[in-house]
Structure formats: structure tokens, C-alpha cells
GUVEX-238162 format. One record per residue: x, y, z of N, C-alpha, C in turn; residue in three letters. Coordinates in steps of 0.05 Angstrom, whole numbers, plus 5000, padded with zeros to 4 digits. Each point is the difference from the previous one (the first is absolute). Layout:
<pts>
XYZXYZXYZALA
...
</pts>
This chain:
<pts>
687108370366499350195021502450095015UNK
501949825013502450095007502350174991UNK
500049914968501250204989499550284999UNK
496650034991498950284999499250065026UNK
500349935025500650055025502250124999UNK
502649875006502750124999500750284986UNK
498949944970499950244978499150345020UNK
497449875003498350265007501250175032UNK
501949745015501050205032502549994981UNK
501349964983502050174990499250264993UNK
497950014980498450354995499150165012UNK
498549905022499950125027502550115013UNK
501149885012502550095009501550204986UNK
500849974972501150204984499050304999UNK
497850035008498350185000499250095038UNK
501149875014499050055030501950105014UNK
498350275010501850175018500549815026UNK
502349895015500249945023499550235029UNK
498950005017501550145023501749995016UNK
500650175007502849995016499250245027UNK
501249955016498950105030501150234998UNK
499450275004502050325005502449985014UNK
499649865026502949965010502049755002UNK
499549944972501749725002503350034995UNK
500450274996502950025009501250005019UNK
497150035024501049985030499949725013UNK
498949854974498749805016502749734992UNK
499349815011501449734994499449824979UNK
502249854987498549934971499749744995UNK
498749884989500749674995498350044970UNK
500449774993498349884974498849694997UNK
498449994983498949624997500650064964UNK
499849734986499249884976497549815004UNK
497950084979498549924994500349854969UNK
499849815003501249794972498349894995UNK
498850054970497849874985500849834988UNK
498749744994500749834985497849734979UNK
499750064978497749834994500949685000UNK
498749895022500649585010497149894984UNK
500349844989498849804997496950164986UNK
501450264986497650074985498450185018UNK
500950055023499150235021501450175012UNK
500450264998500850195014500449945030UNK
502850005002500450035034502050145010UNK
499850105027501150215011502249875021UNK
501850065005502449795023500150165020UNK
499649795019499550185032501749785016UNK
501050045021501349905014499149925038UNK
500849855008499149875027502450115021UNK
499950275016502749995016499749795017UNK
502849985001501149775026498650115019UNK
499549785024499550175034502650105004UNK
499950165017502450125006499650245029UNK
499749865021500550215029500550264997UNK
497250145009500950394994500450134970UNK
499749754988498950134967497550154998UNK
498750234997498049985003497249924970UNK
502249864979498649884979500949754998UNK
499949895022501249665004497149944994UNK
500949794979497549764992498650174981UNK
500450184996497850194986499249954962UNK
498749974989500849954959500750265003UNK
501550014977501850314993500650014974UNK
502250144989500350004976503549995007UNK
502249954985502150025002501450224995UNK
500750075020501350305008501150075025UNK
500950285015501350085016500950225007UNK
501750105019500750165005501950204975UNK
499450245004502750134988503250045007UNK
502049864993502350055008501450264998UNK
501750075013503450284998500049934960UNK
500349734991500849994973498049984981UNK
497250035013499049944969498050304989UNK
501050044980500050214979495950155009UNK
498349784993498250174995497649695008UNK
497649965004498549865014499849804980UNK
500350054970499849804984502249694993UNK
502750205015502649905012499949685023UNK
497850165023499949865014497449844994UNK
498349974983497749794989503249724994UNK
501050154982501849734987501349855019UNK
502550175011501549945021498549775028UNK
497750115002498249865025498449774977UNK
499349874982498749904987502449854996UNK
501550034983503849835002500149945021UNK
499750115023501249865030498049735011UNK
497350135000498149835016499149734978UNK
500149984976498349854982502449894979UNK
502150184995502549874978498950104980UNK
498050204994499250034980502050244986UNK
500550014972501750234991497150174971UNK
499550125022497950184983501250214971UNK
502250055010501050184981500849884973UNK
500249675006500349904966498449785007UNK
497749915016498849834984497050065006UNK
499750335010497250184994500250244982UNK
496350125001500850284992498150125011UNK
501350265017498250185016497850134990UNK
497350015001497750034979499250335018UNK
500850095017499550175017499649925029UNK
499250305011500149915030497550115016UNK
499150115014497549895020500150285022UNK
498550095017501150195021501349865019UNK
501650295014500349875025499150045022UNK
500349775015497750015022502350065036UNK
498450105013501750045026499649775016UNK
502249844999499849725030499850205022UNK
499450185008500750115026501449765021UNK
502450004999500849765026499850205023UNK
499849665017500650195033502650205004UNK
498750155022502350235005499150314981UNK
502350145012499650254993500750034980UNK
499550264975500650034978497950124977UNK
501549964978497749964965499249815002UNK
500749695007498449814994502749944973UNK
499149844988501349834974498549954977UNK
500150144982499450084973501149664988UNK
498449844985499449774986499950044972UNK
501550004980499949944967499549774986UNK
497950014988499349684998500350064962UNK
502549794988500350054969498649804995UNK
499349954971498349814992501749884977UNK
499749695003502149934972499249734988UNK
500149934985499449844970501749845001UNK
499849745005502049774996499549804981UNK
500349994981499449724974501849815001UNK
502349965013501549744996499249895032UNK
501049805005499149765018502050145023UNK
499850015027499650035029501949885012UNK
502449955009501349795017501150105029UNK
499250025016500049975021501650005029UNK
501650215010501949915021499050155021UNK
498749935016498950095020502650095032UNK
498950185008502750055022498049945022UNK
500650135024499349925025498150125016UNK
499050294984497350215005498149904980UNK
500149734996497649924978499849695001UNK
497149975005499149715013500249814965UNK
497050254984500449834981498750164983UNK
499249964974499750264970497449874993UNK
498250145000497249854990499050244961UNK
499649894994499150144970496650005006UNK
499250215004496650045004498850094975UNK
498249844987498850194973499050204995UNK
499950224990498750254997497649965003UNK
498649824992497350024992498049955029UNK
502149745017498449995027500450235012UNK
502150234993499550275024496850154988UNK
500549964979498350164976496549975005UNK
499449745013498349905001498950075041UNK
497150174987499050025026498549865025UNK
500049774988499949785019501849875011UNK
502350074994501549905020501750285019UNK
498950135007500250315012498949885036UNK
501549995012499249905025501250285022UNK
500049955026500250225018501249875031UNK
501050085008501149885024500150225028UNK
501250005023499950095020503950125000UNK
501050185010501750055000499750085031UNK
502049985015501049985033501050015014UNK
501050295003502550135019499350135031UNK
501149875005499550035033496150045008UNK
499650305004496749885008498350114971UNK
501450084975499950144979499249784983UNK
497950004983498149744986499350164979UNK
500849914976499050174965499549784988UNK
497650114986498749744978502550104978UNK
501049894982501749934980499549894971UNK
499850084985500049724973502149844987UNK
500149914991501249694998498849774982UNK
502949914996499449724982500349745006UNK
499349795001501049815008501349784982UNK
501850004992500549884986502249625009UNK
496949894991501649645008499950175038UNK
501849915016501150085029501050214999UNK
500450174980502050195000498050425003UNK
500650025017498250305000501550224989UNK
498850174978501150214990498850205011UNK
501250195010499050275011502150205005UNK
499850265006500950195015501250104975UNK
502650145008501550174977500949794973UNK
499849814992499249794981498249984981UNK
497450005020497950034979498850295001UNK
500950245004500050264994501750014975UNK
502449924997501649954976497849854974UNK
498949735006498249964987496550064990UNK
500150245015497549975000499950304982UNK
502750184997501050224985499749844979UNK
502249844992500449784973496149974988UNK
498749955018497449864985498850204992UNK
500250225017498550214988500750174979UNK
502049954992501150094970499149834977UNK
499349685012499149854980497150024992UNK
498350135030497550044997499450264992UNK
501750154999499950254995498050205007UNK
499949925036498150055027500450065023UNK
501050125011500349935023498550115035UNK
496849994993498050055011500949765022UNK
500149714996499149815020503549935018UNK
501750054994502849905016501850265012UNK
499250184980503050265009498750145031UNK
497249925009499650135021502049975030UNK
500149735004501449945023502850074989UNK
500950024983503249964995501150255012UNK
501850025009501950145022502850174981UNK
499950274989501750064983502150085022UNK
</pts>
């Protein structure tokens, strides 16, 4: 099942128009990697735990490994590696392969502006994982495809800014909560696998 999991969001993808925002040349850029990997006979996806960190405003948050765009890096797929090498030690460029990529989504950060245009690549890892974590990363959890996949474990939470209260959806995974621009990233991914997207693309924020 994992394999012909993997197989079929490779074919998907090959075939899937991404979006991209009209003014994302005005806008600010970053990127994530999304890294598949079949463990122990199951499809899993690598997400990451940020460090706390004062005035971050994705301190503590699951994420995917990624970052800002630098003055030096070439093009968003540039900075997937570069930020994935930095935060995790991982060297995607020889020990993955990019299967495609995903839309992008607007973080709108605080302040004035475009907001910040998000590229989320998708990549294929078959050799074994080793690990150097830096100091914007608590710790690397591997989540299976199949528990996102699965509608019972689809939970919903309260989100809570100043007197501003939004129901939200969400995962819970073990202690660990997946939500916001994360699982918009995944919830694109599933619906290529379901080849649907009636029940998740509504709330997602292009």
C-alpha cells in the first residue's frame, strides 16, 4: 500500500498545475520541503517541531523544513535545500528526489505589504535519514500518510488573537498539533491522492 501510495502522489503531482499568487513578484518569498519517505512499510511525511523562540511568530509551531528567501538564492527550490541543509543536515539534492511541488500559499505576516508567497517542493527519500538539528528546531517527527488520510482522526480546535476566536481544523498528532499553513500544504497533498477536493480546499487561504 505504501508503495502504491508513494507511486500514485508521484502521478498526481506530475500532472498538477500548482498556483501561484498574481503578485508574487511583489511579494516576499520563502519555501518548505515536504519529504516522503516509506518507514517500516508505511508512508511518512517529515515535519518538524520549531524551537520556542520570543517574537517568532511560529515558535513551537509543527512545520515543514524551510525558510526565508535570501539576496543568494537563485529560485524557491534553492531555498527548500539550503533551509532543509541548515535546519535538519539534511542534503536533499543527493540523498532525495524532487517528485514535484504544491501551490503557493500567502503567510500574510504582520505588517504592511504582499504578505509572503510559501513554495512547498515535494521530495522522495529512499536511503536512511541522519540527522543534525540546529537551533530553530526542537525535534523531527515522521507522521504516516495514512493517519492524515484517515477521517477520524480530523479534529478542530479554537484559534485566538486578541478578542478574534476561529474554529480551525487540525490534527493531533501523539501531543503534537498540526494546523495552519502546514496542514493547508497537506491537505493540497491529500487531495491529489483523493483526487477531491470538495471536503479540505475550502478553508485553505491561497
Amino acid at each position: 500500500m505504501s508503495i502504491a501510495l508513494l507511486q500514485l502522489i508521484e502521478t498526481r503531482l506530475a500532472g498538477h498545475r500548482p498556483g501561484r499568487p498574481w503578485l508574487r513578484r511583489l511579494m516576499k518569498r520563502s519555501a518548505v520541503a515536504l519529504v516522503l519517505q516509506v518507514r517500516a512499510g508505511e508512508l511518512h511525511i517529515l515535519m518538524i517541531k520549531r524551537a520556542e523562540r520570543e517574537g517568532d511568530p511560529w515558535s513551537g509551531h509543527m512545520a515543514f523544513p524551510g525558510g526565508r528567501m535570501d539576496p543568494g538564492d537563485a529560485h524557491g527550490y534553492a531555498v527548500a535545500l539550503r533551509e532543509t541543509r541548515e535546519e535538519v543536515g539534511l542534503d536533499l539534492q543527493r540523498q532525495a528526489h524532487c517528485i514535484g511541488r504544491l501551490s503557493d500559499i500567502n503567510a500574510r505576516p504582520r505588517g504592511r505589504g504582499f504578505g509572503m508567497a510559501v513554495s512547498p517542493f515535494v521530495f522522495r527519500m529512499d536511503g536512511p535519514a541522519h540527522f543534525r538539528l540546529n537551533h530553530e528546531v526542537a525535534e523531527v517527527v515522521w507522521v504516516p500518510l495514512e493517519f492524515l488520510l484517515d477521517d477520524a482522526n480530523r479534529d478542530s480546535m479554537r484559534w485566538q488573537r486578541r478578542r478574534v476566536s476561529v474554529k480551525m481544523p487540525c490534527y493531533f498528532y501523539g501531543q503534537r498539533r498540526i494546523w495552519g499553513l502546514s496542514l493547508a500544504m497537506l491537505d493540497e497533498l491529500m487531495d491529489l491522492v483523493e483526487d477531491s477536493g470538495r471536503r479540505r480546499r475550502e478553508w485553505r487561504r491561497a
